[in-house]
N, C-alpha and C positions, 0 to 999 in steps of 0.2 A: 499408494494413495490412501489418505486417512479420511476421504469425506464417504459418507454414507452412502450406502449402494443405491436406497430412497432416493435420497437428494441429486444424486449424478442421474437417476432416469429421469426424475422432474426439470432438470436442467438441462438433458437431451432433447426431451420433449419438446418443452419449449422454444430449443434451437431450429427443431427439424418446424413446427409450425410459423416462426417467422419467413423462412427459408420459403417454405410451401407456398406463401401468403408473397412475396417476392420482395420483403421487408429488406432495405440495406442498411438501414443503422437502428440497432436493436439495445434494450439496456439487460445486462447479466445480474448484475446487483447494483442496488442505489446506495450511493454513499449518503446517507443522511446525516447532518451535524447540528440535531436542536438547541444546541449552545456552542460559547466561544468557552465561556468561564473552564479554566483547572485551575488542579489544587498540584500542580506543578511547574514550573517556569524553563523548562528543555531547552539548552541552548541551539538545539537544531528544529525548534519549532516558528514556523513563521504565521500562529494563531493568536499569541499571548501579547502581542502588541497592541491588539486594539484597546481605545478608552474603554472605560468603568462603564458609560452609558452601552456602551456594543456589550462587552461582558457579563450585562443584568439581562441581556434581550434571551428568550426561551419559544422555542417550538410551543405551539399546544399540539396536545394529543389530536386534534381534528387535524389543525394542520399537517400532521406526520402522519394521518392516516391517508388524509388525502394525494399527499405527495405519491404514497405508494401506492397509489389505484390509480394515478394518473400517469405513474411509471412505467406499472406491470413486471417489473420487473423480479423475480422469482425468490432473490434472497436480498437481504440487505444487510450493510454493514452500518453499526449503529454506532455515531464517533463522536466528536466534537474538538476542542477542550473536552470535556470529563463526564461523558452521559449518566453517570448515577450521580451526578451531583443534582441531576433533574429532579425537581420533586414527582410527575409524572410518570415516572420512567418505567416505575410497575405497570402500568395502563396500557404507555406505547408498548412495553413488548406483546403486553397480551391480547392488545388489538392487531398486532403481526404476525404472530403465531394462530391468530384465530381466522387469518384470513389464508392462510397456507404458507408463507412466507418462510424461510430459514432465516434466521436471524443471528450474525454476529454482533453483540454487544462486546465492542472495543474497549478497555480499560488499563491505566494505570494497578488496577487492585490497589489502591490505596483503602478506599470503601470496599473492595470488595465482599469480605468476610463480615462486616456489619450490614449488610445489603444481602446475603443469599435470603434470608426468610422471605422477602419478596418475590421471590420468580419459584419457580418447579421445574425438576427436570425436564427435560424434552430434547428429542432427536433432531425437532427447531429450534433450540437455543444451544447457541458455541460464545464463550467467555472468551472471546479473546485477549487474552493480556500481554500488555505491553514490557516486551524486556529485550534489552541489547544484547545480552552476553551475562555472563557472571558477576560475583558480585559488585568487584571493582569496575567492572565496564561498564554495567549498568547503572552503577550508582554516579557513576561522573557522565552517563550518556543526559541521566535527567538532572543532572545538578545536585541532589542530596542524597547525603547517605544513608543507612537503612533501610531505601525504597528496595530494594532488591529484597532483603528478609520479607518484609511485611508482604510483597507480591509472592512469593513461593510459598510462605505461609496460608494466602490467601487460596490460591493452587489447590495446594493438598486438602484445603477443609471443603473445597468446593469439590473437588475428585471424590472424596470420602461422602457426601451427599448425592452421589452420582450424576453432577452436573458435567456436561461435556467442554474441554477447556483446551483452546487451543493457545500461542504466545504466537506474537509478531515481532519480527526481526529488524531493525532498520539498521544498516552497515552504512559505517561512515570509516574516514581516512586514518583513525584511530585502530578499527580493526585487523586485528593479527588470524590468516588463517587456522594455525593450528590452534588458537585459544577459540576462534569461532566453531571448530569442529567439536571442542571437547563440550561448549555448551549446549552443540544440537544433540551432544549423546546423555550430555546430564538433564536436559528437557524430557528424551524419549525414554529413559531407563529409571532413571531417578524421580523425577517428577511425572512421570506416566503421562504427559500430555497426549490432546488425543490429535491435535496435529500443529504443524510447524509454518508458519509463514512470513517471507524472508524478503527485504526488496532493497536495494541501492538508497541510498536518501537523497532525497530531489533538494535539489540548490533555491530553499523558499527565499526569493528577493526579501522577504521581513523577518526572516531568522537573524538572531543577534549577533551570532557566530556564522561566519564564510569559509572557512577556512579549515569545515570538517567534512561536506561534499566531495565526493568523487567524481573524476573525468570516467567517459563510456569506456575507454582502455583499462583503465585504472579497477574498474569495476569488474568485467571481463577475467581479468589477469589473477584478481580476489578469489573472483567465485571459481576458477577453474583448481586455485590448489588448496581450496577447502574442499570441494570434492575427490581432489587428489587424496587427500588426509582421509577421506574417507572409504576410497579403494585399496588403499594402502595400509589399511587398521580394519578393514571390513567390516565396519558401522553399518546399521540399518537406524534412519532415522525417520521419523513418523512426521514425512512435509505432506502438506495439505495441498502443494501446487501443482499442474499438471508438468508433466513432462517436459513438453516442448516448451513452457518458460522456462525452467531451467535449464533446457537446453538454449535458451535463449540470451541466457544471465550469463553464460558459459563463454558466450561470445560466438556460439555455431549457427545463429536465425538471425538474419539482417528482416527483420521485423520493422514496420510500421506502425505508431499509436493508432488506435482505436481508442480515444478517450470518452465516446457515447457509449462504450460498455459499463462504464460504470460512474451516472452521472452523478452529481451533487446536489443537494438540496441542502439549503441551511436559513439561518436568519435573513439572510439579505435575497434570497430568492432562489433559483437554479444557477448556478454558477457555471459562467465558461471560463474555457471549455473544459475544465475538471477544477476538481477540487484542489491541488496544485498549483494552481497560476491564479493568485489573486487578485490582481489588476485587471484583469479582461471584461468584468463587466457583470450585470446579472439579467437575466431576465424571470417575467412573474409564471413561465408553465414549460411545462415540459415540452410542449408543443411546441413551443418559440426556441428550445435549447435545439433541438433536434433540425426544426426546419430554416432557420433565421442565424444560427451559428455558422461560420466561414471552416468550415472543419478542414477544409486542405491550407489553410494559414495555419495551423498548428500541425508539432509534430517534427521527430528527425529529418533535419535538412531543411526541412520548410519556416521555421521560427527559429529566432538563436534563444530563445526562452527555452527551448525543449532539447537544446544541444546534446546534453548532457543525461537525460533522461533515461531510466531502463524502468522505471517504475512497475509493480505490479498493476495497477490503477489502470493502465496505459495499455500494456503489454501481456496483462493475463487473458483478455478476450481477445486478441489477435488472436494468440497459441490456443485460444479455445476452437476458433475460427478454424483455423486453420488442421487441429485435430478432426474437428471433425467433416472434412474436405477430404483430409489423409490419415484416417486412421492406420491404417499400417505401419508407414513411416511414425507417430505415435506411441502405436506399441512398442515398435521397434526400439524406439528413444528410449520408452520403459524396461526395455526389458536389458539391455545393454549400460542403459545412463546416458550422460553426456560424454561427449568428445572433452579430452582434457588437453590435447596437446595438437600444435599444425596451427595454419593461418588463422585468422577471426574472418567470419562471415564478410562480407562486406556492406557498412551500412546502407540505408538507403541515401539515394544522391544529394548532392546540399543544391538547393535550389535560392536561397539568397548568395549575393557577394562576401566572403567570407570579409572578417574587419581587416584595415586597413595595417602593416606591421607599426608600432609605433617606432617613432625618429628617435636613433638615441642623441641620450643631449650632447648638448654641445658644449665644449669647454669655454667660459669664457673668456674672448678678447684681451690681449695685454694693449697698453696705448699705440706701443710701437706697431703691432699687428693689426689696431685697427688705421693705422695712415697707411698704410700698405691693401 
């Protein structure tokens, strides 16, 4: 585990007081998105469609302070479209960081290395930068070439200023385990990242491209021999997730969403039920997402929007949940890894009518066959 010894008590902490207090849906970190706008167009993003009028709307800094104190939530991830494209954006962090908050600021690094003079180190702020794989996978994950140089460029000047800098992973149908293993060993050895975070790519209904989303099987089967590659080369790679999600991405935890662990706030209001399903609606507080939200209508087996889903968003606070219920079994996971081979878990039940097979066609009728 690559997050700070600090941060995992602070985050204990405030598990065992919701617990204590008899809290059942609790938020672990706020996905906040004070903008739609990038300076990217990802053919697996389902953000960049909205019009010009949606794309100029921004957070104010009160706004995004106030989301996070009516949250409470302990860390936040700070996303959109392209959060330093905010002209604010020095302000928000340092209204986050002053309230105790860990803060990941989500980015392309396209800005990033003209943007460090804005922030200061800190054990609350993590860079998390966005990259698929190496240079060719990344540069065809976001559609233009170069982005790959300029974000590892961006990496090391930020490392060298001792800013803490993690990379997120999104795996779509494109990816090859062993090219996936070799770029979480050139993230943690080469780029010295200080942690790795990795999650399936959710099937956004407004992504331009369908057709590079993975099925839960298909996902499963991914993840089990990229860790293969990695017991079999005896890699150590610096992930930031806990355990039993990866034992979970592995296909060994028939897991349930939790997606009130980590809810969304953006321009149009709180978003249900996560930041993922865009269609579902908004409401204006946190108090209306939590109590006013249908949370057993969402979720494996329960919606066929979430079929497909293994998301971190979804599935990291279950496994957090759930670790800290069973820490031994936990360690255990850690200290051994995941299971790589033998059945897959079994998911949870599908509780709608699965769709109907469609009719194949029909040939059509010759004259003779239809008097007959």
């Amino acid at each position: 585990m690559s997050i700070p010894v600090r941060q995992q008590l602070k985050v204990a902490s405030y598990i065992i007081s919701k617990k204590l207090h008899g809290v059942k849906r609790y938020p672990l970190t706020l996905m906040l998105e004070p903008l739609f706008q990038c300076n990217l167009e990802c053919p697996g993003c389902g953000k960049i469609d909205y019009e010009s009028h949606i794309l100029k709307k921004r957070l104010s800094v009160e706004e995004c302070m106030h989301a996070v104190e009516e949250c409470g939530a302990p860390m936040v991830s700070l996303a959109g479209g392209e959060p330093l494209i905010h002209k604010d954006i020095k302000e928000i962090v340092a209204g986050f960081i002053a309230r105790g908050k860990y803060v990941y600021l989500c980015t392309n690094a396209i800005l990033l290395e003209k943007k460090l003079d804005l922030f200061a180190p800190s054990s609350h702020l993590t860079f998390s930068v966005h990259l698929d794989g190496l240079r060719t996978r990344h540069d065809e994950s976001v559609g233009r070439e170069g982005v790959f140089d300029v974000a590892t460029a961006a990496i090391r000047a930020a490392k060298r200023r001792g800013f803490r800098v993690n990379i997120n992973t999104t795996l779509f149908t494109t990816a090859k385990p062993d090219e996936v293993a070799e770029f979480f060993t050139f993230a943690t050895e080469d780029l010295k990242v200080d942690g790795i975070t990795f999650s399936p790519g959710f099937a956004y209904e407004h992504a331009p491209r369908q057709d590079v989303f993975m099925g839960r099987r298909q996902s499963k089967e991914l993840m089990r021999k990229i860790f293969t590659n990695r017991k079999k080369n005896r890699r150590k790679w610096a992930l930031s997730q806990s355990s039993l999600f990866i034992d979970f991405v592995c296909g060994n935890q028939g897991y349930q969403c939790t997606a009130w662990s980590m809810p969304c706030r953006n321009v149009f209001g709180w978003q249900k039920p996560c930041y993922l399903l865009v269609d579902e609606g908004y409401v204006p507080t946190f108090k209306d997402l939590i109590e006013n939200t249908d949370w057993d209508h969402y979720g494996v087996g329960r919606n066929p929007k979430c079929a497909n889903c293994m998301a971190h968003c979804g599935f990291e606070g279950t496994a957090a949940d759930d670790a800290f219920l069973h820490p031994l079994k936990a360690l255990w996971v850690r200290m051994r890894g995941p299971k790589l081979t033998g059945p897959f878990a079994p998911d949870p039940p599908m509780q709608y009518p699965p769709r109907p097979p469609r009719a194949p066609a029909r040939a059509p009728q010759t004259a003779s066959q239809a008097q007959h």
